[in-house]
C-alpha positions in Angstrom: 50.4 -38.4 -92.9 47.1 -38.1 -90.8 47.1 -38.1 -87.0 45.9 -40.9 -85.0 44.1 -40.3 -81.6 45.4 -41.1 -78.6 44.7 -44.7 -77.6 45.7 -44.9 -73.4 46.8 -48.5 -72.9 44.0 -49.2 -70.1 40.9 -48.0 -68.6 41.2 -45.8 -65.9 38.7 -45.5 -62.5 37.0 -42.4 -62.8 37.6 -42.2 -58.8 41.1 -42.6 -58.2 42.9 -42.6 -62.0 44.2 -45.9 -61.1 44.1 -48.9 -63.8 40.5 -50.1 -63.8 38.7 -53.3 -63.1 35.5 -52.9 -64.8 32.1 -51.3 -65.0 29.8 -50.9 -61.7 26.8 -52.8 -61.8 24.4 -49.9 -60.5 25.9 -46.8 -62.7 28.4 -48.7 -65.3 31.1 -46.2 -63.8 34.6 -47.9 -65.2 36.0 -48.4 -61.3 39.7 -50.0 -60.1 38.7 -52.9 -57.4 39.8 -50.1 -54.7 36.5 -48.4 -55.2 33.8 -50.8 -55.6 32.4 -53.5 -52.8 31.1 -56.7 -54.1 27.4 -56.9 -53.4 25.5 -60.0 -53.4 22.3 -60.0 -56.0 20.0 -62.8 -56.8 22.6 -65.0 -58.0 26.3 -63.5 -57.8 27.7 -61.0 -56.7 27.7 -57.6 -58.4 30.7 -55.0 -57.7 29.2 -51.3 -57.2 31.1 -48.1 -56.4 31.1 -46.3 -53.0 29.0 -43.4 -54.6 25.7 -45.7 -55.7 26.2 -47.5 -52.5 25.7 -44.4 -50.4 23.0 -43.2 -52.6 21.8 -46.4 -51.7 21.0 -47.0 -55.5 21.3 -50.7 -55.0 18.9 -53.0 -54.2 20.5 -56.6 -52.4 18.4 -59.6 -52.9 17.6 -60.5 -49.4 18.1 -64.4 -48.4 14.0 -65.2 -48.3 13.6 -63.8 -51.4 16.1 -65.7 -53.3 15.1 -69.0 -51.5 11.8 -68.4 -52.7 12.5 -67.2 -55.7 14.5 -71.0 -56.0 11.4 -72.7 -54.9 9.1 -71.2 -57.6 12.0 -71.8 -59.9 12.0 -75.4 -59.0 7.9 -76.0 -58.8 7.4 -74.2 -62.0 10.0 -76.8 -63.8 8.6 -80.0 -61.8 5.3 -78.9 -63.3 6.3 -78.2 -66.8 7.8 -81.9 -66.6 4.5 -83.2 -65.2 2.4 -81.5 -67.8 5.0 -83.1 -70.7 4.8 -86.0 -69.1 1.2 -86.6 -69.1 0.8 -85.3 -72.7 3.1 -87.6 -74.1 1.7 -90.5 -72.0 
């Protein structure tokens, strides 16, 4: 009979040892919801352990930038469906 390697039941934070959440977003560190602090990006929010925050590894998406990061979005589509609709015209 061979051995089988041990399986824990969950992922634990590599911080604290307590049962863990998920990956950060900056480092993919497997964190409990203790030690990460939801940070806002372009279009949700991204939890990120302490440590990259005070390394200050991540970058927020400032408001501006993601309004005009919405207003290209939305020009470059108005004039995709201008340029289909005069081809097809």
């Amino acid at each position: 009979m061979a051995l089988e390697p041990l399986r824990p039941d969950y992922d634990y934070c590599v911080y604290c040892h307590a049962v863990a959440a998920g990956p950060c977003a900056a480092c993919g560190a497997i964190c409990c919801g203790d030690c990460v602090d939801l940070v806002m990006g372009l279009t949700t929010r991204r939890a990120v352990c302490h440590s990259c925050l005070g390394e200050g590894r991540v970058r927020t998406a400032a408001p501006l930038r993601r309004w005009l990061m919405l207003a290209a979005a939305l020009i470059a589509t108005v004039g995709l469906i201008g340029i289909f609709w005069l081809t097809w015209r």
